[in-house]
C-alpha positions as CSV (number, residue, x, y, z in Angstrom):
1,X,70.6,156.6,127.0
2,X,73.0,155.9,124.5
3,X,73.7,151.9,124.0
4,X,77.3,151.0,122.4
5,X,75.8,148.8,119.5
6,X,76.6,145.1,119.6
7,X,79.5,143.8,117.3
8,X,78.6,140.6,115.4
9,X,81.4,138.5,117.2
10,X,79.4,139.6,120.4
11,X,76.5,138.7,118.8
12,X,77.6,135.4,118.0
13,X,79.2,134.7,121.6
14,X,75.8,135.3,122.9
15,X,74.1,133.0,120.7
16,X,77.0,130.0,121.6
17,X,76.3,130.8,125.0
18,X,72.7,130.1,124.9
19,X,71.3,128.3,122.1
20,X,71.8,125.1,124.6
21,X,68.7,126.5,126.0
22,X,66.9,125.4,123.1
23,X,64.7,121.8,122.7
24,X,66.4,119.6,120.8
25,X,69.6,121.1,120.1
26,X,70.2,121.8,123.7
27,X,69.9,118.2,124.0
28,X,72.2,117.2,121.6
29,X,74.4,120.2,122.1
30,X,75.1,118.5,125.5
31,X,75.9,115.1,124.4
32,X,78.0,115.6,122.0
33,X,80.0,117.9,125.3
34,X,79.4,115.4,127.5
35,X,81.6,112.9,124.7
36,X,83.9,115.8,123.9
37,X,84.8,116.0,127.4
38,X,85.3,113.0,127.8
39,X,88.8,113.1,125.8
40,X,89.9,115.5,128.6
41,X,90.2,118.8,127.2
42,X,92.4,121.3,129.2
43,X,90.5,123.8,131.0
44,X,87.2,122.7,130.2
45,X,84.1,122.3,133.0
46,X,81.3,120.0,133.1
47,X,78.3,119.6,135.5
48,X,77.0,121.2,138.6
49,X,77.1,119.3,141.9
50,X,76.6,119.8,145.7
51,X,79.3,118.1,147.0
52,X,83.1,116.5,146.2
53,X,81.7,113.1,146.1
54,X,78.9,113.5,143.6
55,X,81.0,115.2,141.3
56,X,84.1,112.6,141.8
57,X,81.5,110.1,140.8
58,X,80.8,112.0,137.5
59,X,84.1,111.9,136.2
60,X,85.1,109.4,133.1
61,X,85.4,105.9,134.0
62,X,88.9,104.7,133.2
63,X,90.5,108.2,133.7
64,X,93.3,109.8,135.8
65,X,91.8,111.6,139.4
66,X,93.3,113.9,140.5
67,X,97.0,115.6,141.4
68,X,98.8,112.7,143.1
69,X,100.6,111.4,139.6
70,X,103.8,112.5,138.9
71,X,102.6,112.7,134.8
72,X,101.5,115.7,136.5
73,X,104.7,117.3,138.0
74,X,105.4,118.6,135.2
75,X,103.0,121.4,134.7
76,X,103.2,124.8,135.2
77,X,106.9,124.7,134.6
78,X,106.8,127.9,132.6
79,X,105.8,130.2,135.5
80,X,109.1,128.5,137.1
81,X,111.2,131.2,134.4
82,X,109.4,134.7,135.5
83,X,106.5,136.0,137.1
84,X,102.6,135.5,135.1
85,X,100.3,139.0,134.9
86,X,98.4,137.3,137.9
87,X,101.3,137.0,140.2
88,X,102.0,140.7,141.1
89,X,99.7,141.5,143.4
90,X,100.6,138.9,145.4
91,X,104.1,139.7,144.9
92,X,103.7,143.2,146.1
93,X,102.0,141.9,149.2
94,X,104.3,139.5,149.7
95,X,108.0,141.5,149.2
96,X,106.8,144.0,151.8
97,X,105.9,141.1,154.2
98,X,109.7,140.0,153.7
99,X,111.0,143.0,154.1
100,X,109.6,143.4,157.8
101,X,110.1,139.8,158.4
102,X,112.8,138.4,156.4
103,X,112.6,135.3,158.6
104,X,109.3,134.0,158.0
105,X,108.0,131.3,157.2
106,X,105.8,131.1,154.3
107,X,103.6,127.7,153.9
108,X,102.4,127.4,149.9
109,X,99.5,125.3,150.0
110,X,99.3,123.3,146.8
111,X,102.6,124.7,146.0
112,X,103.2,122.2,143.3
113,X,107.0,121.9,142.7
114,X,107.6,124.9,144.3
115,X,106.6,126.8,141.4
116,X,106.3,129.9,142.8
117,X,108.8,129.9,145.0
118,X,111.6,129.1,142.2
119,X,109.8,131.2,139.5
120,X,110.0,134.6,142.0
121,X,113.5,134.3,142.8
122,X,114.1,137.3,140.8
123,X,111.3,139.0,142.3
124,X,111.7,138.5,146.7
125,X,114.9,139.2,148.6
126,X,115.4,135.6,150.1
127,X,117.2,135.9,153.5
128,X,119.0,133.3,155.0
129,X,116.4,132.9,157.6
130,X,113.8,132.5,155.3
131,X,111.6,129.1,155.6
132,X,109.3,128.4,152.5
133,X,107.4,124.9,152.8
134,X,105.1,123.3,149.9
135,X,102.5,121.5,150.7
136,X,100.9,119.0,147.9
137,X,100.5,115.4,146.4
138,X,103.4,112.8,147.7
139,X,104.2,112.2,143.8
140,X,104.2,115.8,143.3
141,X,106.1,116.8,146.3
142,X,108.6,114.0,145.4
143,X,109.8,115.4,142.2
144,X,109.7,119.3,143.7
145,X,112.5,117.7,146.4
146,X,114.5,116.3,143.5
147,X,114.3,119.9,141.7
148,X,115.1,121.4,144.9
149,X,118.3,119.7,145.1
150,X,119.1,120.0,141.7
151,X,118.6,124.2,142.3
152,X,120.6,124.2,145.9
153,X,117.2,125.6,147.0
154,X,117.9,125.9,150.9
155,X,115.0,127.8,152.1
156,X,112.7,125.5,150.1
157,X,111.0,121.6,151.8
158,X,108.0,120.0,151.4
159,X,105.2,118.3,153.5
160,X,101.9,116.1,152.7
161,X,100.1,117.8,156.0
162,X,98.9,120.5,156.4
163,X,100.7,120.4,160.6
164,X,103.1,122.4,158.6
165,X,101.0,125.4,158.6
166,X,101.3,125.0,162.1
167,X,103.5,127.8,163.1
168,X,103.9,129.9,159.6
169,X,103.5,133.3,159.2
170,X,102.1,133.5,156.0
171,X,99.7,131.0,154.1
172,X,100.6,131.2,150.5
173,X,97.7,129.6,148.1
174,X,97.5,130.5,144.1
175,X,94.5,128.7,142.6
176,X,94.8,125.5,144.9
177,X,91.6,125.9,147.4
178,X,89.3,124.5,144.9
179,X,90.8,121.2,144.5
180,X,90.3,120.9,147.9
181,X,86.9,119.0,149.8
182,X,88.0,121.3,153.2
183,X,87.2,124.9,153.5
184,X,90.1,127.1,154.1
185,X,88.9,127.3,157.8
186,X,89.1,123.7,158.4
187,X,92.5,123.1,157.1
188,X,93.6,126.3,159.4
189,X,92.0,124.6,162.2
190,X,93.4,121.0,161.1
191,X,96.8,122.7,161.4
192,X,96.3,124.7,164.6
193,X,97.4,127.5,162.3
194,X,96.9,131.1,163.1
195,X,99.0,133.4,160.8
196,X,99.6,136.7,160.9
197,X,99.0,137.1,156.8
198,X,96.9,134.6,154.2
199,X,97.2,135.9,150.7
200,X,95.2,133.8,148.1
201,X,94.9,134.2,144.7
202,X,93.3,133.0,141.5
203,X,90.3,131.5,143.8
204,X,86.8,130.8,141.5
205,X,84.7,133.4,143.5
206,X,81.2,134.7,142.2
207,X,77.8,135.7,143.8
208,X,75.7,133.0,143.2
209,X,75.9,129.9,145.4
210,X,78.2,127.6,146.0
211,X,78.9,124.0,144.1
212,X,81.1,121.6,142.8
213,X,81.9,121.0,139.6
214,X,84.5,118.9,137.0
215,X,87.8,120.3,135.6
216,X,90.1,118.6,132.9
217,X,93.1,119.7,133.0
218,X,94.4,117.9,129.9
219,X,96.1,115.6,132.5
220,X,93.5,114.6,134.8
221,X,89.8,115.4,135.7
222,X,89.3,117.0,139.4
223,X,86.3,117.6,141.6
224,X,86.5,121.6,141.5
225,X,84.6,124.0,143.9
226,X,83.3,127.6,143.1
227,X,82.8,129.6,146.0
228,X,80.2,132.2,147.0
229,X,82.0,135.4,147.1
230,X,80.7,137.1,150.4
231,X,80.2,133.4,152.0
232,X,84.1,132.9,151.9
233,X,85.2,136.2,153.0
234,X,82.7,136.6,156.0
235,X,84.1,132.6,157.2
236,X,88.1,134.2,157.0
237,X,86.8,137.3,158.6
238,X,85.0,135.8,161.6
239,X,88.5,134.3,162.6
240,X,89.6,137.5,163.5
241,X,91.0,138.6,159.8
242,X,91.0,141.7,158.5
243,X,91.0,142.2,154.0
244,X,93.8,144.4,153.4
245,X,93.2,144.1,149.7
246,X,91.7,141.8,146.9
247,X,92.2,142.1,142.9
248,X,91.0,140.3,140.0
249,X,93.3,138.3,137.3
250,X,91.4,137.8,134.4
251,X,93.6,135.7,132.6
252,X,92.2,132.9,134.3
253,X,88.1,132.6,133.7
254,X,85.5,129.3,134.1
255,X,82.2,128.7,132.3
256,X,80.5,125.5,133.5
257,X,78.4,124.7,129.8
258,X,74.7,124.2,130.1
259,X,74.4,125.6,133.4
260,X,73.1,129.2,133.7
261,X,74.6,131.5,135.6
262,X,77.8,129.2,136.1
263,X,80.0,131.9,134.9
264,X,83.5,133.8,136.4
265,X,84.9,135.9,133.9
266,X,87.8,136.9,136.2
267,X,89.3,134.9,139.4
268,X,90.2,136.8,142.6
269,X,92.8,137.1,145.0
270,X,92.9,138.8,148.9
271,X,95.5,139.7,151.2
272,X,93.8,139.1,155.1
273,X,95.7,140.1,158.0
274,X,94.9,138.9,161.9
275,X,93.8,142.0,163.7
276,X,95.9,142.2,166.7
């Protein structure tokens, strides 16, 4: 069988990827990450945990936690001016859904500023009826009602429970489930919430097991979970769901350093529907 021969930047990837394993170096290799780190780099992972807690507890002393700051209302503002590569899917999904039912109600959990919501304007037909309702951090959801009025956004409000799920007809989440300590099915259940359609995207799924690690965000550092891939579709399914379709966006990826395996070149996404 032929075997496409390996480039030397390949090559070289490979060996960055595993000399940690190494006596010694690996050792120091991991200090010197640990102190890099540290500084807060954006995007960067560190450590392998079982639960929120532990991994809250392993976060730089002295540091910012979290989303509730309004230092961090400001991100993401550039996917406020047009859709990202990893928004289509879900806006394919979703504009059909609006199209049957331009009065629903669409709860975005860990909607930020209403991000999405103002960045596919240009994308959805909002009707008049149309309710679209952000949940996430007071400070956060603060400043998206400021912007809101700013924008004459009438469809859009805000909330800091998750009782506004209550009677939606779509759950909305982009890259938001991992920041949270509750499974998806607890926060359903916490709401009383049974919608007809839950599209998710850019969610950390792989085969191995689940953990918890650390994200820096540049901003902050977050207790972040990865989720076992067949584990979290088999708990949405057993509520009576159905997965009409899933996709990858590979312009989001995570490698947790020094932990083997820890790697998800690609997030995912899934449209579920309730069978009736």
């Amino acid at each position: 069988m032929y075997r496409r021969p390996v480039s030397l930047y390949e090559f070289g990837q490979r060996v960055a990827r595993n000399i940690w394993r190494v006596p010694v170096i690996g050792d120091a290799l991991a200090l010197e990450y640990d102190r890099s780190f540290a500084r807060g780099p954006r995007g960067t992972f560190r450590g392998v945990y079982s639960t929120f807690a532990e991994a809250e507890a392993a976060i730089p002393k002295g540091t910012r936690v979290g989303y509730d700051h309004v230092e961090l209302a400001g991100m993401y503002r550039d996917r406020m001016k047009k859709a990202c590569e990893s928004d289509y899917a879900v806006l394919f999904w979703l504009r059909r859904i609006l199209d049957e039912e331009p009065n629903a109600h669409v709860f975005d959990f860990g909607g930020h500023v209403g991000v999405s919501y103002h960045g596919w304007q240009g994308y959805l037909d909002y009707a008049p009826g149309l309710r679209w309702t952000v949940y996430d951090m007071p400070a956060i959801t603060k400043v998206g009602e400021e912007l809101a009025r700013e924008r004459n956004a009438s469809h859009l409000s805000f909330t800091n429970s998750v009782d506004g799920a209550r009677d939606c007809d779509v759950f909305l989440s982009a890259g938001a489930l991992q920041y949270c300590d509750e499974s998806l099915v607890e926060l359903l259940a916490k709401a009383g919430a049974r919608p007809k359609h839950i599209i998710l995207n850019k969610l950390p799924l792989y085969d191995g097991e689940s953990f918890v690690t650390v994200q820096s965000t540049g901003r902050a550092f977050h207790a972040y979970r990865i989720f076992n891939r067949a584990d979290f579709v088999r708990s949405i399914e057993a509520l009576g769901y159905h997965a009409v379709d899933d996709w990858q966006n590979r312009e989001t990826s995570c490698l947790v350093p020094f932990a083997r395996g820890k790697e998800i070149e690609a997030y995912s996404g899934y449209y579920f529907t309730r069978d009736e």
